[in-house]
Backbone bond lengths (Angstrom), bond angles and torsions (degrees), N, CA, C in turn:
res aa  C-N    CA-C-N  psi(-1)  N-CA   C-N-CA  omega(-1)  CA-C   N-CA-C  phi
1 X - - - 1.445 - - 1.526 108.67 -
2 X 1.540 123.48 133.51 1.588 112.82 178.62 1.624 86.95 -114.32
3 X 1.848 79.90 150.88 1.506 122.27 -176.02 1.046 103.56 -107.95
4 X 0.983 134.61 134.64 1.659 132.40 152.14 1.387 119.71 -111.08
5 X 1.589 111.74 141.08 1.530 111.82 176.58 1.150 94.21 -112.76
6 X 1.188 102.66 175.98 1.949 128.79 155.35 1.739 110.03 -131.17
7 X 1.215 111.16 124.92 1.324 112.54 169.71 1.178 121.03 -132.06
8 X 1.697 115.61 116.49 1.453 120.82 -169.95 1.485 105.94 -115.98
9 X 1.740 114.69 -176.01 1.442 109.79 -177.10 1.836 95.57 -95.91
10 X 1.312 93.19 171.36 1.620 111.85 -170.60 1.674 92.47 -64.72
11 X 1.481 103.16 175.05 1.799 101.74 -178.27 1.772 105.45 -84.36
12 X 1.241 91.99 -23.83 1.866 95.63 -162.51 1.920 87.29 -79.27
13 X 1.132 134.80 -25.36 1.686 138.51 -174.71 1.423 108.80 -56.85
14 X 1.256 147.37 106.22 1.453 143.00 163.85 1.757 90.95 -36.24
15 X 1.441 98.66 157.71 1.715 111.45 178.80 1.696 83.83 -146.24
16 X 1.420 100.16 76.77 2.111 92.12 157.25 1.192 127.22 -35.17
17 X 1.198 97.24 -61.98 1.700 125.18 174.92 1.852 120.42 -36.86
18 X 1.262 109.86 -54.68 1.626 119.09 156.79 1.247 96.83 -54.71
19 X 1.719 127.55 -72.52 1.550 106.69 -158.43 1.501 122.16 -47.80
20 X 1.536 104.28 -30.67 1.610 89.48 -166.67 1.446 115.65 -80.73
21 X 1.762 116.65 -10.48 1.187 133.49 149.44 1.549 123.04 -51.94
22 X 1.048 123.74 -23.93 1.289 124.94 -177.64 1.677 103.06 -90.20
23 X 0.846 116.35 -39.97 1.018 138.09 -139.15 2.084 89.22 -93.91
24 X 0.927 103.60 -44.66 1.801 120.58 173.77 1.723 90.82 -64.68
25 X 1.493 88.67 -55.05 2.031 88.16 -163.94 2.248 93.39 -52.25
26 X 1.367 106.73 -63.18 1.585 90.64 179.83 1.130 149.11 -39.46
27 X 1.654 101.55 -25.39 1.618 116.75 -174.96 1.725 94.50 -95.29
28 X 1.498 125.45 -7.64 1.235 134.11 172.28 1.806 114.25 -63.48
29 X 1.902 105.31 -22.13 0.861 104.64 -163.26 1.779 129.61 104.00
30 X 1.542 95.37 4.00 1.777 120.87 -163.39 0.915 93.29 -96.96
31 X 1.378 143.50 54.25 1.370 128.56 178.30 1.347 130.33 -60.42
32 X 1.457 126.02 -13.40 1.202 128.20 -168.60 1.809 108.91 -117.65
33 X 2.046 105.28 38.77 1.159 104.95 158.25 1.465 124.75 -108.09
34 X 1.699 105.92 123.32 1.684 102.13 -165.34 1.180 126.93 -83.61
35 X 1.628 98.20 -3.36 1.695 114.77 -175.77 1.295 125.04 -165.76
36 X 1.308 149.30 122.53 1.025 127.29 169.47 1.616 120.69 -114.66
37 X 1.535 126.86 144.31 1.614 101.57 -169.90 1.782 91.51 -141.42
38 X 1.009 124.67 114.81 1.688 154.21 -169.36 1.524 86.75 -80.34
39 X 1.252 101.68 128.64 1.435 122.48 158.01 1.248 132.53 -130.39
40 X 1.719 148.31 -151.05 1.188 149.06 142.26 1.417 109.86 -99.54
41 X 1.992 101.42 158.74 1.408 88.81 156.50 1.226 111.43 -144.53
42 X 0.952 131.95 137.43 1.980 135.62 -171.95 1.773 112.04 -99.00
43 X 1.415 105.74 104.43 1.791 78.92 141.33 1.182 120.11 -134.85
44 X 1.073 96.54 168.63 1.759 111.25 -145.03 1.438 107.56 -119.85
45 X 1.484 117.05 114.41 1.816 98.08 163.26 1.263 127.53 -104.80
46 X 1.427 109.57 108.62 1.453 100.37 -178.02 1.727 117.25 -95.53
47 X 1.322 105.51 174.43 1.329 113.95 -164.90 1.582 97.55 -99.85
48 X 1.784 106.45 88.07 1.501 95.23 -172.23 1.354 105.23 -171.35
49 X 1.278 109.12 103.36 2.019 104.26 -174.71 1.714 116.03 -68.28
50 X 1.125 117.64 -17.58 1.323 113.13 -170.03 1.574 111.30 -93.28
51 X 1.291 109.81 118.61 1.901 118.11 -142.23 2.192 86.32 -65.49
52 X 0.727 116.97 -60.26 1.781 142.16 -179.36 1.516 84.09 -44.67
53 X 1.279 149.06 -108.11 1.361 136.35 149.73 1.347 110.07 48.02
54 X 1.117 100.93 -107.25 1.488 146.27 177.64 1.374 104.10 -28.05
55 X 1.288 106.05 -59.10 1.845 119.38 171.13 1.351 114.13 -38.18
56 X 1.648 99.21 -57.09 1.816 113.27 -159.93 1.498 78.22 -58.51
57 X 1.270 126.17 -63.55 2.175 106.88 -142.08 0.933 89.53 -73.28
58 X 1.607 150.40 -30.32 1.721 117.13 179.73 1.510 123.92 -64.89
59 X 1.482 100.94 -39.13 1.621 126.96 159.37 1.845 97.57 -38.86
60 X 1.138 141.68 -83.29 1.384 141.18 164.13 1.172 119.45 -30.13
61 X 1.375 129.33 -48.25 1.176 133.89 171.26 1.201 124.94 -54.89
62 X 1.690 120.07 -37.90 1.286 135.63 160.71 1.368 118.44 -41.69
63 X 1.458 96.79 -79.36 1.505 121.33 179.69 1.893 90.52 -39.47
64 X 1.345 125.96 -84.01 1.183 109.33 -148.05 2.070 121.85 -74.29
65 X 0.904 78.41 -1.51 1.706 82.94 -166.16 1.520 117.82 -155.91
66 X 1.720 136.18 -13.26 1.245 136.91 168.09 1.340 110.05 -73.62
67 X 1.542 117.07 -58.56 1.097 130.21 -163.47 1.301 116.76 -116.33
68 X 1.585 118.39 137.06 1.708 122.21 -171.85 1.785 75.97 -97.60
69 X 1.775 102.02 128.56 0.962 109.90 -164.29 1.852 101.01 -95.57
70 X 1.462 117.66 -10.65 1.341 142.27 174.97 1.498 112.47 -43.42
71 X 1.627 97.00 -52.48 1.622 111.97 -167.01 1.681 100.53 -136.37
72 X 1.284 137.06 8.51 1.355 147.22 176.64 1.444 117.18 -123.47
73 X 1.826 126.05 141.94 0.898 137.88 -178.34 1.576 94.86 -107.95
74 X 1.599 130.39 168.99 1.221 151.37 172.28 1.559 106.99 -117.25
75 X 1.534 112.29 134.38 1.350 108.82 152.06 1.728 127.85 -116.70
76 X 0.807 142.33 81.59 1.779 113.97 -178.81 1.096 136.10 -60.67
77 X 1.755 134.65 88.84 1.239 125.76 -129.68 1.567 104.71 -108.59
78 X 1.718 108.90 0.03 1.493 103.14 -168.35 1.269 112.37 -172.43
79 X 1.089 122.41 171.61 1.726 136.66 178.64 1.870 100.17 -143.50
80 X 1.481 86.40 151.16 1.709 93.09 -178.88 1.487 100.82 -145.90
C-alpha cells in the first residue's frame, strides 16, 4: 500500500530555501507571489493491507527519521 507524506518547516522556522525561490519566481516576472515555503515529499510502499496500519509505520517513520520534529511538521496525505 503507498503512503504519502509531506514534510515542511514549522511557520515560526526561516525557510532560505523558499526565499530564494520566491525571489527567482519575482525576477521571473511573478510578481504577485507572497510566499513561498519548500518542503519534502515521501511516498512510501509499504508491505501492508490494512489502510490504518499502513498509516501508523509512516506516522513512525516520520516521527523517527523523515522529519526533524524540532523545526518540521508531518502530514499523511494519502493511501493508494
Amino acid at each position: 500500500m503507498k503512503i504519502s507524506a509531506i514534510i515542511t518547516l514549522k511557520k515560526d522556522v526561516l525557510d532560505p530555501q523558499g526565499k530564494v525561490i520566491q525571489q527567482a519566481l519575482d525576477g521571473m516576472g511573478y510578481k504577485n507571489v507572497e510566499e513561498v515555503r519548500q518542503g519534502k515529499y515521501f511516498e512510501i510502499d509499504v508491505k501492508e493491507n490494512d489502510p490504518n496500519k499502513a498509516k501508523e509505520i509512516v506516522e513512525e517513520m516520520c516521527k523517527k527519521l523523515l522529519a526533524n520534529l524540532v523545526i518540521e511538521n508531518y502530514k499523511i496525505i494519502g493511501t493508494q
